[in-house]
C-alpha positions as CSV (number, residue, x, y, z in Angstrom):
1,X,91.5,132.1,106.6
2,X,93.7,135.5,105.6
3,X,91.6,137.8,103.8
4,X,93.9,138.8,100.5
5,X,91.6,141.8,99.4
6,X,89.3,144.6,101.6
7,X,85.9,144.2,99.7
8,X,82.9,142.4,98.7
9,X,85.0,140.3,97.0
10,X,86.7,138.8,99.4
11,X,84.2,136.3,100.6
12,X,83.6,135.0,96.5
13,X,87.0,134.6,96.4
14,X,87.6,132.8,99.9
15,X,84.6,130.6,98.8
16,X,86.1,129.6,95.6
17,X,89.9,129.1,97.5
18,X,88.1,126.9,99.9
19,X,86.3,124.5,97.3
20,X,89.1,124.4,95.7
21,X,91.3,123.5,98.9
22,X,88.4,120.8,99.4
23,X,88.7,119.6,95.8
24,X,92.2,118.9,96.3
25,X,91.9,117.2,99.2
26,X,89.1,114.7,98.0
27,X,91.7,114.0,94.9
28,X,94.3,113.5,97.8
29,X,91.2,111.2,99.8
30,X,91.0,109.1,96.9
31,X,94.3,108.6,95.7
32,X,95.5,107.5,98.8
33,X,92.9,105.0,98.9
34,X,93.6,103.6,95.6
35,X,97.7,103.4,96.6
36,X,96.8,101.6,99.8
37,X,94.4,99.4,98.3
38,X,96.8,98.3,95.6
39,X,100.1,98.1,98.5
40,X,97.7,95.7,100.0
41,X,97.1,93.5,97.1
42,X,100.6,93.6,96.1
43,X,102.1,92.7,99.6
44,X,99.5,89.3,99.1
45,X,100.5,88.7,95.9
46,X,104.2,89.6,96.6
47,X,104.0,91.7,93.2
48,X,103.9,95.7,92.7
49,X,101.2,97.3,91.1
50,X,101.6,100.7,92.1
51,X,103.2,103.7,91.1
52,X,105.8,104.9,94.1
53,X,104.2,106.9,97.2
54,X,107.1,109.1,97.6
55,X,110.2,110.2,95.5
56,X,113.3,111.3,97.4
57,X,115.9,112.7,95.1
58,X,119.5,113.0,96.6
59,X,120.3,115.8,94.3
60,X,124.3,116.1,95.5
61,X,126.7,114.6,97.9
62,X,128.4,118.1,98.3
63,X,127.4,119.7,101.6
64,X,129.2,123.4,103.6
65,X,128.0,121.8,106.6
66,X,130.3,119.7,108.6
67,X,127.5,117.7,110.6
68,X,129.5,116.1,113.7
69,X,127.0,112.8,112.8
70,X,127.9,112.4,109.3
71,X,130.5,111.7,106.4
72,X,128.6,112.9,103.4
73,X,130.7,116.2,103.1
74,X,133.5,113.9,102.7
75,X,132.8,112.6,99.9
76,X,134.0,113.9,96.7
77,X,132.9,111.7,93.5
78,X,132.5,113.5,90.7
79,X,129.7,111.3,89.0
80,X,126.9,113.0,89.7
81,X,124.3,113.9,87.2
82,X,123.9,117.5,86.0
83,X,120.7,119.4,85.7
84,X,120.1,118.6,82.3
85,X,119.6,114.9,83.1
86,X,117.6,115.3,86.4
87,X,114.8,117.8,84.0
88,X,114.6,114.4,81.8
89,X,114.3,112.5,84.9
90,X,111.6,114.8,86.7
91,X,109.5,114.8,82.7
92,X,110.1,111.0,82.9
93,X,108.3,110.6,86.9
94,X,105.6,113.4,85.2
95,X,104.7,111.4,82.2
96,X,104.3,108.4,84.2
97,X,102.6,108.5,87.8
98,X,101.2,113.0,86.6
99,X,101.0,115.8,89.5
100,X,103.1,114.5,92.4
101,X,105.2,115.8,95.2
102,X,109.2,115.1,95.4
103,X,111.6,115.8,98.0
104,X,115.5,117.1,97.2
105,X,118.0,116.8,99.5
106,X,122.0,116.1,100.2
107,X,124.4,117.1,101.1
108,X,123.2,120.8,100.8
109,X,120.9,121.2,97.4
110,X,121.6,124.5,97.2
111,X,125.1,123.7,96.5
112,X,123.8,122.2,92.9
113,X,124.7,124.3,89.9
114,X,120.9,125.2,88.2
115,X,119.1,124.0,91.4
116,X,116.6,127.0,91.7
117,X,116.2,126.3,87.8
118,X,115.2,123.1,88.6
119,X,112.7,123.8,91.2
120,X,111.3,126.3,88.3
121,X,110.9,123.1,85.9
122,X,109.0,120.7,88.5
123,X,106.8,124.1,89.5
124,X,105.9,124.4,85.8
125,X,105.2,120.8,85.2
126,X,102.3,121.0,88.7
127,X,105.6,118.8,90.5
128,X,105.5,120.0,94.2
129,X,109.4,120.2,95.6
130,X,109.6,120.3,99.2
131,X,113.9,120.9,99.8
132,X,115.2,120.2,102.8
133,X,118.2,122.1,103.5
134,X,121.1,123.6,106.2
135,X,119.7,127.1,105.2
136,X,122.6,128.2,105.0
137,X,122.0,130.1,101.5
138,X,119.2,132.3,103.0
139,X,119.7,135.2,103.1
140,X,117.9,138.4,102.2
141,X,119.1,138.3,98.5
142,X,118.8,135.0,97.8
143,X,115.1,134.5,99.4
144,X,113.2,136.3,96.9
145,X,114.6,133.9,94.4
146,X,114.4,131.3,95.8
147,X,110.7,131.8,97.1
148,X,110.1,133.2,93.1
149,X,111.1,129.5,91.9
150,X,108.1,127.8,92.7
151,X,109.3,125.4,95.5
152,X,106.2,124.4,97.7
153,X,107.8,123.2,101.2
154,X,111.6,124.3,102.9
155,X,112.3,122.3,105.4
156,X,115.2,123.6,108.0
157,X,117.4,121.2,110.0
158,X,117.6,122.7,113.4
159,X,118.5,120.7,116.4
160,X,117.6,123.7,119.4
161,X,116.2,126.8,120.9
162,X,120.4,127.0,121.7
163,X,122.1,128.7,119.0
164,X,125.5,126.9,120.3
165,X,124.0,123.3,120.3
166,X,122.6,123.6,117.3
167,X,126.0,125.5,115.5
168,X,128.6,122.8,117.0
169,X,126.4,120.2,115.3
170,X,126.2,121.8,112.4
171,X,129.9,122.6,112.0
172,X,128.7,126.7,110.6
173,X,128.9,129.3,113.3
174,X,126.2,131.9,113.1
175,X,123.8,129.4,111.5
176,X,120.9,129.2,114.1
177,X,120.9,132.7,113.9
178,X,120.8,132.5,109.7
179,X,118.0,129.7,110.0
180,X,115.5,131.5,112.2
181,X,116.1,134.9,110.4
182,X,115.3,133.2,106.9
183,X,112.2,131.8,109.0
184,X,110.7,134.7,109.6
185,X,111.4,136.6,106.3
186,X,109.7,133.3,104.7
187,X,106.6,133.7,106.8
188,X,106.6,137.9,106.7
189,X,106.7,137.1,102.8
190,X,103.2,136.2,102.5
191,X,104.4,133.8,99.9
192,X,102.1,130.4,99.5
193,X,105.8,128.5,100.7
194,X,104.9,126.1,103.4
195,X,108.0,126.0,106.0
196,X,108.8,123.2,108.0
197,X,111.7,122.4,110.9
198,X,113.6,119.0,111.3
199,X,114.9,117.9,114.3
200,X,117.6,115.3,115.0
201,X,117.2,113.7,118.9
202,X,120.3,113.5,120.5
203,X,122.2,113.5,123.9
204,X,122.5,117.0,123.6
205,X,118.4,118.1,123.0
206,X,116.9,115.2,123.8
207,X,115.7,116.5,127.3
208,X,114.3,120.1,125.5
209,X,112.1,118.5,123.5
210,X,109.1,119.8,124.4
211,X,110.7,123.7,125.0
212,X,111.6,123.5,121.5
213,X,108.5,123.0,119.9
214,X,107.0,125.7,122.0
215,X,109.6,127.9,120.5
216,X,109.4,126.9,116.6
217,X,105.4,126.9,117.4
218,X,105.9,130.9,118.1
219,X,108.1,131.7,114.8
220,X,104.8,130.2,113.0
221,X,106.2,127.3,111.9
222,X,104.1,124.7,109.3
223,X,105.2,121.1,110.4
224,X,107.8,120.7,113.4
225,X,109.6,116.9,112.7
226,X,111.7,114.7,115.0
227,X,114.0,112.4,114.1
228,X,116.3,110.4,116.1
229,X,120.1,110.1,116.0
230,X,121.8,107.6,113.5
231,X,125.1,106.4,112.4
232,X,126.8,107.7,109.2
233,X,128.7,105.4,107.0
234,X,131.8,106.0,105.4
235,X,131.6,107.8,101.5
236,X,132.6,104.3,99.7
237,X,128.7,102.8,100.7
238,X,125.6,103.4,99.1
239,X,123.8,103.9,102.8
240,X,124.2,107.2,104.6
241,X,123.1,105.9,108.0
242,X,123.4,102.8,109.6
243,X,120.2,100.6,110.4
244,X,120.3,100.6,114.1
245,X,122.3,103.4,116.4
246,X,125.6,102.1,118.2
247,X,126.0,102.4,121.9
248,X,129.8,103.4,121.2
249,X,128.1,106.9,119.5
250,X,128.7,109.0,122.7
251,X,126.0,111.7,120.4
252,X,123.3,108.6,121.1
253,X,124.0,108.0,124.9
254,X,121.2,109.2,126.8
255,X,122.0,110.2,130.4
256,X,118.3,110.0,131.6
257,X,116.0,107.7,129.4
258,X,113.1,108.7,132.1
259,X,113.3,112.0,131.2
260,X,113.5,111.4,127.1
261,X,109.8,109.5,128.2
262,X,108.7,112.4,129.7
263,X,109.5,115.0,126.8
264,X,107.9,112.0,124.2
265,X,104.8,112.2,126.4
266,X,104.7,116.1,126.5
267,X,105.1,116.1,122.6
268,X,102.3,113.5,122.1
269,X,100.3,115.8,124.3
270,X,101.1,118.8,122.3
271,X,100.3,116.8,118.9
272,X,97.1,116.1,120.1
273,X,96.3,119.2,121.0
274,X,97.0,121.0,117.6
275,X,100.7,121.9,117.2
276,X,102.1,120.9,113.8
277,X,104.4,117.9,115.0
278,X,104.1,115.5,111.8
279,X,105.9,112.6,113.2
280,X,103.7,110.3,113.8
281,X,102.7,109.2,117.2
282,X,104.1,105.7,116.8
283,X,107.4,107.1,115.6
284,X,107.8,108.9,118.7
285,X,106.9,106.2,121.1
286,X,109.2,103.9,119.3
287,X,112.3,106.9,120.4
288,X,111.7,105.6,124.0
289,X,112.7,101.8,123.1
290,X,115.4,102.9,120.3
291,X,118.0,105.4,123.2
292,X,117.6,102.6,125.6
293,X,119.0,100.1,123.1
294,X,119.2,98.5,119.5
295,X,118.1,95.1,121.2
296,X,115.2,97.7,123.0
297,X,113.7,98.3,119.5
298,X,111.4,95.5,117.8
299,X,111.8,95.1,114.5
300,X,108.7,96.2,112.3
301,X,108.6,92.3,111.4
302,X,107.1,93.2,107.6
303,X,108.4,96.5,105.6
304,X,106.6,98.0,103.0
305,X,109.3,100.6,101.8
306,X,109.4,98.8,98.4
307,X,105.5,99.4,97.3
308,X,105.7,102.7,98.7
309,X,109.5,104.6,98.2
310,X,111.7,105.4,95.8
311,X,115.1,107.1,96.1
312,X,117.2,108.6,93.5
313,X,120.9,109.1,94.4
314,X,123.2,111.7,92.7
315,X,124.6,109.1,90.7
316,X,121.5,107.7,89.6
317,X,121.5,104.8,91.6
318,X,118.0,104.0,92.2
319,X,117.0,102.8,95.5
320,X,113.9,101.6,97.9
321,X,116.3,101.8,101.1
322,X,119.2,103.0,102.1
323,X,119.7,99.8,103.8
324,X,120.2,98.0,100.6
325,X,121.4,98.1,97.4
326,X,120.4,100.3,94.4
327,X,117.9,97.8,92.2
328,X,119.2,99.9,89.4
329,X,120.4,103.2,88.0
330,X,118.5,105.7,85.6
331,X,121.8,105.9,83.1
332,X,120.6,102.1,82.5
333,X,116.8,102.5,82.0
334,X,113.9,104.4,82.8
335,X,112.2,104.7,86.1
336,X,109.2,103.1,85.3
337,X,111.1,100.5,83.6
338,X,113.5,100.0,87.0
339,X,110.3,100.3,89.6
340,X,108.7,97.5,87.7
341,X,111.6,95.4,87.1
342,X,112.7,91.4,88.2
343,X,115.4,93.0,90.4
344,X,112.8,95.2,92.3
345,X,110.4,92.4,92.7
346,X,113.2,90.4,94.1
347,X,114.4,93.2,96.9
348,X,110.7,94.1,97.6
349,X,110.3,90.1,98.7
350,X,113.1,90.5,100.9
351,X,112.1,93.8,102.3
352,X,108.7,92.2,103.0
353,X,110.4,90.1,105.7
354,X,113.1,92.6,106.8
355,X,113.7,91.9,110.5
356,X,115.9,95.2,111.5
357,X,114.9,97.1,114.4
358,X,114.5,100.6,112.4
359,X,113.5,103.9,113.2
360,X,113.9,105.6,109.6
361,X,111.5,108.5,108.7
362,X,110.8,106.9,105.1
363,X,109.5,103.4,106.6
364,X,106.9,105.4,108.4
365,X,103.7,103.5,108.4
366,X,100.8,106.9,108.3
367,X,97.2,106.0,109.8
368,X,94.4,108.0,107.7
369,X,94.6,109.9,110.3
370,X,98.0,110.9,110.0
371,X,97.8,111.7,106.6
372,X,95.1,113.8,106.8
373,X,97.1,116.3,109.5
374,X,100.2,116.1,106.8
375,X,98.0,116.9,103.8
376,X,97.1,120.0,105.7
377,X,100.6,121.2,107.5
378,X,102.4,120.4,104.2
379,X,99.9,120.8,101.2
C-alpha cells in the first residue's frame, strides 16, 4: 500500500485505511448477498422486490465524436433534461436505495452544461459516478477540475495501442494521443480517481488483443474492459445498438476467427494471472461464438436485466434495456414509483424469457468471484 506520510504515523494510519477498506467491503459482501438473494426470490415469484443493482444515466445525446459505428451524434432533440432536474433525480435514487454507485454516459457527458457541478452533488451526497467518456475534454486545465469534482471512476474508450486505428474510429484526430496523455496526468495526480479503459472488438483490433492490454497494463491502468462490436440504430429509436451484430457490418467481419480464439485465450490467461481485465470470463468466451455469427451465439435463455438494471435516458425515459421500450419516464413519476410499477412487472416477465442471442455488457451475469475482482479494480 503507498505510504502517504514519512513517520510513525504511517503504519496507524495505513491500519486504520485498511479496516476501513475491509469494512467497506463486508458492507459490499453483504449487500450483494441480500440483492441476489431477493433477484432469486423475485425471478420465482415473477415479482421485484429489490431496489436496482445498477443505474446508468444517459446524461445527453450530444457527442464531438463521430464514432464510424454509431448515430448518436446525429441526433439533435432538444428534450433533454437540464441539471436542475437530474440533482432532483440523483436526491430521489439517494432517498430511496442510500450510498450507491451510478454511471453517466452519452453521447460525450462532458458536453452537458453543469456536468462537473453534477458530479459535485452525487460526491456530496456519498453517490459514486464512474463517467465514461471520449476524453476528449482532458486536458491540463480542465483535469484539475474535473479530478476536484469528486467523480470516483473515468473510464476512456480506446480501441488500440495504434493511434490511427483508434482516431479513424473515433472520428477526432490527435485523440489517442489526448486519451493516453490525460491517463498519465490522472495517475501522476495521486488523486483517489480510479481510471479505467474500454475497448470495442472489431475487425480492425480484434487480432491485438492481447498486445493491448500489455500496453494499457504499463500506463497503470485500474480495470481494462472489452466489448464487442454492435449495430447503431437510427436517432428516431429508443435503442442505440441493435441486439445481435449484422454480417453486412464490414466493422464486424472477422478475417480470422482462429486467431480472435487465440487472443480470447491469451486474455483469459492474463485475467487469471492478475491484470485488471473486468469482463468477465464468460463474456469473453462468448466473443468467439458472437464474430462467427448471430446464429453462433445461444441465447442466455432467462434474462435478469429487469431485477437488476435501470437506465435513465436524456429524456427521462426510463428503461431496463435498450432492447425495449422505456416502462416509463421520470417527468410522469418517481423512480421508485416507475421501478415498482404494473408496466415494469409486465416487461420484467417478458425479459425473464427473452430468447436473443446477446452480448451486452449490462446483462452480464457476475460470479462472487467476479464481483469481488470488480469491487477491488473499481471501488
Amino acid at each position: 500500500m503507498r505510504s502517504l506520510i514519512r513517520n510513525d504515523k504511517k503504519y496507524s494510519m495505513n491500519s486504520k485505511y485498511e479496516k476501513s477498506s475491509n469494512n467497506e467491503l463486508i458492507r459490499y459482501g453483504f449487500n450483494v448477498l441480500k440483492k441476489d438473494f431477493l433477484i432469486f426470490i423475485g425471478r420465482n415469484l415473477s415479482y421485484c422486490f429489490n431496489a436496482p443493482y445498477t443505474i446508468n444515466v444517459v446524461l445527453t445525446r450530444s457527442c464531438n465524436a463521430r464514432c464510424i459505428m454509431c448515430n448518436s451524434w446525429k441526433d439533435h432533440r432538444s428534450n433533454e433534461l437540464d441539471i436542475s432536474q437530474w440533482k432532483k433525480i440523483i436526491q430521489d435514487l439517494r432517498s430511496w436505495i442510500g450510498p450507491h454507485r451510478i454511471s453517466f454516459s452519452g453521447g460525450e457527458p462532458f458536453l452537458k452544461e453543469g456536468f462537473l457541478e453534477l458530479l459535485k452533488y452525487c460526491s456530496d451526497r456519498k453517490i459514486r459516478p464512474t463517467v465514461l467518456t471520449n476524453g476528449s475534454f482532458f486536458d491540463e486545465n480542465r483535469i484539475p477540475r474535473i479530478l476536484d469534482s469528486g467523480v470516483a471512476n473515468v473510464i476512456f474508450s480506446l480501441y488500440s495501442k495504434d493511434p490511427g486505428v483508434h482516431d479513424r474510429y473515433k472520428g477526432i484526430p490527435g485523440l489517442h494521443q489526448k486519451v493516453v496523455s490525460a491517463i498519465r496526468m490522472i495517475k501522476q495526480s495521486r488523486k483517489p480517481v480510479r481510471v479505467g479503459v474500454l475497448c470495442v472488438v472489431t475487425k480492425d483490433n480484434y487480432n491485438t488483443l492481447s498486445d493491448f492490454s500489455d500496453w494499457v497494463q504499463g500506463l497503470g491502468i485500474d480495470s481494462i474492459d472489452f466489448g464487442p462490436i454492435r449495430d447503431a440504430l437510427n436517432p428516431e429509436g429508443h435503442a442505440l445498438f441493435s441486439s445481435v451484430a449484422s454480417p453486412s457490418n464490414p466493422l464486424w467481419q472477422v478475417g480470422q476467427p482462429e486467431l480472435l480464439d487465440q487472443q480470447i485465450d491469451l486474455l483469459l490467461s492474463k485475467k487469471k494471472a492478475g491484470y485488471p481485465i473486468v469482463t468477465p470470463a464468460s463474456d469473453l468466451i462468448s466473443f468467439k461464438s458472437y464474430f462467427r455469427g448471430p446464429s453462433e451465439l445461444p441465447s442466455k435463455g432467462s434474462c435478469e436485466i429487469g431485477f437488476r438494471n435501470l437506465i435513465i435516458m436524456p429524456d427521462g425515459d426510463i428503461m431496463f434495456c435498450f432492447y425495449y421500450p422505456p416502462i416509463g419516464n421520470i417527468r410522469n413519476g418517481t423512480i421508485r414509483k416507475t421501478w415498482y410499477s404494473s408496466e415494469a412487472q409486465k416487461q420484467r416477465k417478458i425479459l425473464l424469457h427473452c430468447m436473443k442471442p446477446c452480448v451486452s455488457g449490462c446483462l452480464r451475469e457476475f460470479s462472487l468471484r467476479d464481483k469481488i475482482f470488480q469491487f477491488f479494480h473499481e471501488s
